[in-house]
N, C-alpha and C positions, 0 to 999 in steps of 0.2 A: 463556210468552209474554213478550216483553221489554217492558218498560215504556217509554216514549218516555223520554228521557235530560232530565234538567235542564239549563240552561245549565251546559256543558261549555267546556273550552280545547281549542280549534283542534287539528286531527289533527297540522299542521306544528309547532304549539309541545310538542305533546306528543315528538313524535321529538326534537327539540330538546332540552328536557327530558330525555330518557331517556340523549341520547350523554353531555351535561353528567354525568347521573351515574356512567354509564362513564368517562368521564376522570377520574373523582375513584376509582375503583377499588373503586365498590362492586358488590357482585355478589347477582344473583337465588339465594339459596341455596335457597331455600323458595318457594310462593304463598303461605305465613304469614308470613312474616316480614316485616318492616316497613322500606320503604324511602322514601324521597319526596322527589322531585326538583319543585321549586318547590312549588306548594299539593297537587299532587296523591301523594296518600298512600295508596302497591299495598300493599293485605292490610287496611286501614281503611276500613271502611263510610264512606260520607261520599257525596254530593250526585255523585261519580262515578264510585261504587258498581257499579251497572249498567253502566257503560261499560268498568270491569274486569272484569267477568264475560262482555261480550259481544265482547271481545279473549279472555278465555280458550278461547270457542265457537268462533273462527274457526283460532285456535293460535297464542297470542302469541308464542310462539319466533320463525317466520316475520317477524311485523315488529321483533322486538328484532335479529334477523339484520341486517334491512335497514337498522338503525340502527346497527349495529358491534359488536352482541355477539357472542364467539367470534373477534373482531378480535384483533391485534396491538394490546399498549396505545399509543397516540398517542404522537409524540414525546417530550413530555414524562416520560414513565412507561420511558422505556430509558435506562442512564446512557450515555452521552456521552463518548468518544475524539476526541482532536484527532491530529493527526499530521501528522508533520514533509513530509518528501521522496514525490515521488510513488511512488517502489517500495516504502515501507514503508505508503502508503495502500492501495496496491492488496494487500498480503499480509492488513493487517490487518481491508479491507473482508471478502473470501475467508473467512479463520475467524470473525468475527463474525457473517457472517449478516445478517438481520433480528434478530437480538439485541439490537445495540448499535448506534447512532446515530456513526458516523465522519467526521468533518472534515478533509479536509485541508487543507492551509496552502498546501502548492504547488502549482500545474496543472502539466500535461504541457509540458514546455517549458523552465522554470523551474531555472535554472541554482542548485543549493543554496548551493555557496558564496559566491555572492553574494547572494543574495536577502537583502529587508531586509523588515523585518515594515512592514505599516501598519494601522491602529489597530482594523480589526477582528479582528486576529490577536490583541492582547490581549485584547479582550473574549473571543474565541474562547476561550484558554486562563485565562483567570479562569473562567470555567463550566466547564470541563471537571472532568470525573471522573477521568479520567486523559488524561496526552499520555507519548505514543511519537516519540521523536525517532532519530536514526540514534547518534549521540555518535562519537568521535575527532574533533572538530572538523569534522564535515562543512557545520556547519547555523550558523556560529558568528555570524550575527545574530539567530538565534531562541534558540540558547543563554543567550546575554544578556538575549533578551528574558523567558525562564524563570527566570534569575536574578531579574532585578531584578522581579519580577512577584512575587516571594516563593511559587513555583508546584514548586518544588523537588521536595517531598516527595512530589506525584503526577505524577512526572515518571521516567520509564524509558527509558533509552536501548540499546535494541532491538539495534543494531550492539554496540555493546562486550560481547552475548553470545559472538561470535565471538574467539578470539585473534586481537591484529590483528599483519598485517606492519607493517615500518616501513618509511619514505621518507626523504629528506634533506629536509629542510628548511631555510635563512639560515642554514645552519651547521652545524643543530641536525639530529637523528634524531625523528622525530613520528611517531606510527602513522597508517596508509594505512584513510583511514577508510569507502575502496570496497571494503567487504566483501560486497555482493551480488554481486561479481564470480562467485564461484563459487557452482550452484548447491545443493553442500552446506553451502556457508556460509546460504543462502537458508533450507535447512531447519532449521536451529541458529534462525535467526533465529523462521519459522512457531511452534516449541516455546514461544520465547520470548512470541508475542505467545497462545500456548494458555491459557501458563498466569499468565500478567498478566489475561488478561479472564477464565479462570475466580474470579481474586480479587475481581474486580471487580466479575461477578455469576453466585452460586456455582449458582444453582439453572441455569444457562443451560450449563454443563458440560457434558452429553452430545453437545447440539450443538456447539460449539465444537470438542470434543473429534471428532467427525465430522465436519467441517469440515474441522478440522488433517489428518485421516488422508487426504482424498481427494487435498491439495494436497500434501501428502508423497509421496504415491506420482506425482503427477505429479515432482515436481522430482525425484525416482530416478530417473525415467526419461528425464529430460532432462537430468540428470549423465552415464547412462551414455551417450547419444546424443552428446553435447556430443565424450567424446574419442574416440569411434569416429570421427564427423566429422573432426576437427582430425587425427586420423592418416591422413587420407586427400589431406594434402598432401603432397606431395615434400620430402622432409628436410630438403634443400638450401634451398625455400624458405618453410618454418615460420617466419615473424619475422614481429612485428608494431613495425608505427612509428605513432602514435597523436600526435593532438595536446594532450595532456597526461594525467598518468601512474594514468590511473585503472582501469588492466586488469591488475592484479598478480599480484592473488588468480585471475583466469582464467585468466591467463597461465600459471602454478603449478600451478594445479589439472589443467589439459589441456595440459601440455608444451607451451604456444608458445612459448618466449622474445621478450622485448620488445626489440627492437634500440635503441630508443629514444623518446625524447617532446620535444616541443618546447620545453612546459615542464615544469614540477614538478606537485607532487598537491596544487595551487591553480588555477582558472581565474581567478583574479585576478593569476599571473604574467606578465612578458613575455616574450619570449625574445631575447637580445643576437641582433645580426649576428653575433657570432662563434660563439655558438650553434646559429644558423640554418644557417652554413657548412661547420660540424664536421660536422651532421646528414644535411648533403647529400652530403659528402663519404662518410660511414661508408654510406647507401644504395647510393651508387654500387660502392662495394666490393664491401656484399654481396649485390649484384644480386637484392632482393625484387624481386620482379613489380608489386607495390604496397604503397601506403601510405593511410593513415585519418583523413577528418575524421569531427567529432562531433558530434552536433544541435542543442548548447547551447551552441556555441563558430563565434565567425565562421571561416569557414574561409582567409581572405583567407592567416594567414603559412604554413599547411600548402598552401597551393595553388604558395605559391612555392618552397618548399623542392619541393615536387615537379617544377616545372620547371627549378629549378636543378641536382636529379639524374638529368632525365630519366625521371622514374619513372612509370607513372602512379597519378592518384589516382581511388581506387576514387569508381564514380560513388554507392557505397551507403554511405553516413555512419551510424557507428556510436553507437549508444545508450549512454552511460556514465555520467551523472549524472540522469536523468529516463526516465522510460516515456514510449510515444508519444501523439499521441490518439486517444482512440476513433473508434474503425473504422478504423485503422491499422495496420502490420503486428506493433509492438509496445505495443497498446495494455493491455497485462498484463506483470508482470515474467518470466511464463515466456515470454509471446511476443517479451518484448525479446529474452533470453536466446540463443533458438532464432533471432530475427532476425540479429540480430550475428553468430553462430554461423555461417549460411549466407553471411551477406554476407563472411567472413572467408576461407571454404572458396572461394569464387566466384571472389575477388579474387587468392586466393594458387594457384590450381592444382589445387585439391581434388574431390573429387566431392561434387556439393551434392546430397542430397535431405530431404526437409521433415519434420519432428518430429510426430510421429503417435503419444500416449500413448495407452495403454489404462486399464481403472479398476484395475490392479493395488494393491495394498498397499503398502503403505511401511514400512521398518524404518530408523530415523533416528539420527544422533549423536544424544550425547547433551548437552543445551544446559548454562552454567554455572548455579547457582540463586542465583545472588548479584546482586539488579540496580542496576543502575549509575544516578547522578543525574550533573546536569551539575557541572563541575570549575568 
């Protein structure tokens, strides 16, 4: 028979109580063992005594459940990834999991090279445990800001796993730091971000590590889909004209050639009149069917160049620097990929149909193991 209970602490303060000591990471090894969260003390006789025996009658598992045991530990208790550009968020949420706590720096939208950090971006990456950033200067106001933040040393930039092409640059030769263009550039990259977060937290490896393989074998599969697609336009009119030079590595990867761009591989370029006029001019020669704005770029001087050559412009504006938003058609970088991709086939003459993986396996490049900090 149960003895009536002494003045006890409230059933709510006791659950209270019990998460508090969950978050602090201790754990029910034993009913002997000695734990205790505020006054009350599981496995010591004492004044609530009775009231732990009469939780162990009903089956205290039940309400430690309903308190968070057998939980994911609380924020606090996962280390913490910030990251740069939205398509290295979305690769690195994907292998993470519920593992690890991921931030990113830019929404879907958000033009990288220019964005400028503001002030919760530093606190952002002053706590972090590790940031992923792109690197060949795609990011280069958060570069700075990971310089001068003295944030260096946990700092890896993801892109410069890839060998990058180069561009012209005010003179100069720079590497073309839209490496996601291709989607086996993408999987070089997924490696990279496998095996930085298994350093990061070693015991969370198998997951990560199945994580990696599921996303691998998608982007196989939408490598190979990619130039099946693109060779299903007419020879004659494979060319892509884009409003600044950020489709290289796709371009390469799946034989389109790039007839041109408006500007350089900076959206903070302009482009001269006589620029504009060359561009209209070399369309009209090569009589594309059409031509490309880009989601993160006003489309106002590509709409003229298009009427200056008579061309038209595709009414599907392509993804090059940002994934889309959620519940969009590229709101993931394989569905930007696969989006672009269709919008590309549509616009030039191609036969479009929609990218449909299966859960196949993936067998992957092999990534560099040297990782890169900002220059």
């Amino acid at each position: 028979m149960i003895r009536p209970l002494e003045p006890r602490k409230p059933r709510q303060k006791l659950r209270q109580q019990l998460r508090q000591q969950l978050r602090q990471k201790s754990q029910l090894a034993s009913s002997r063992k000695r734990h205790t969260t505020g006054q009350l003390s599981i496995g010591q006789r004492g004044p609530g005594f009775a009231w732990g025996r009469w939780l162990g009658s009903l089956g205290i598992g039940v309400l430690l459940v309903s308190c968070g045991l057998g939980e994911r530990p609380s924020g606090p208790d996962r280390p913490t990834v910030v990251v740069t550009s939205t398509i290295l968020t979305d690769l690195t949420q994907r292998v993470a999991g519920d593992e690890v706590i991921v931030k990113g720096l830019l929404r879907p939208g958000d033009d990288p090279h220019l964005y400028e950090p503001v002030p919760r971006d530093t606190v952002a990456i002053e706590r972090a445990d590790r940031i992923f950033y792109n690197g060949y200067n795609l990011e280069p106001g958060i570069i700075k800001l990971i310089q001068s933040s003295g944030q260096t040393a946990k700092a890896v930039a993801i892109g410069e796993r890839v060998p990058a092409l180069t561009l012209p640059k005010q003179g100069a030769t720079v590497p073309d730091p839209h490496v996601w263009g291709s989607a086996r550039n993408g999987m070089v990259m997924v490696m990279a971000i496998r095996d930085e977060l298994s350093k990061l937290s070693p015991d969370d490896r198998a997951a990560f590590a199945a994580n990696a393989d599921r996303l691998l074998g998608e982007l196989q599969q939408l490598d190979q889909w990619i130039g099946v697609q693109i060779q299903t336009i007419p020879a004659a009119q494979r060319r892509l004209v884009t409003t600044h030079d950020a489709f290289q590595y796709y371009a390469q990867t799946y034989k389109i050639p790039v007839l041109g761009t408006l500007i350089g591989i900076s959206t903070e370029e302009q482009p001269s009149a006589q620029t504009m006029a060359r561009m209209a001019a070399a369309i009209r020669q090569a009589k594309v069917p059409a031509i490309f704005a880009e989601t993160t770029i006003n489309p106002a001087l590509i709409e003229t160049v298009a009427a200056e050559s008579g061309v038209t412009l595709s009414p599907d504006k392509l993804y090059a620097d940002s994934i889309g938003v959620a519940g969009g058609p590229a709101e993931s970088y394989v569905k930007m990929l696969a989006q672009n991709t269709r919008s590309i086939v549509r616009a030039l003459g191609g036969h479009d149909r929609p990218f449909a993986p299966s859960l196949a396996p993936a067998s992957a490049p092999t990534p560099s193991s040297v990782p890169a900090t900002p220059r």
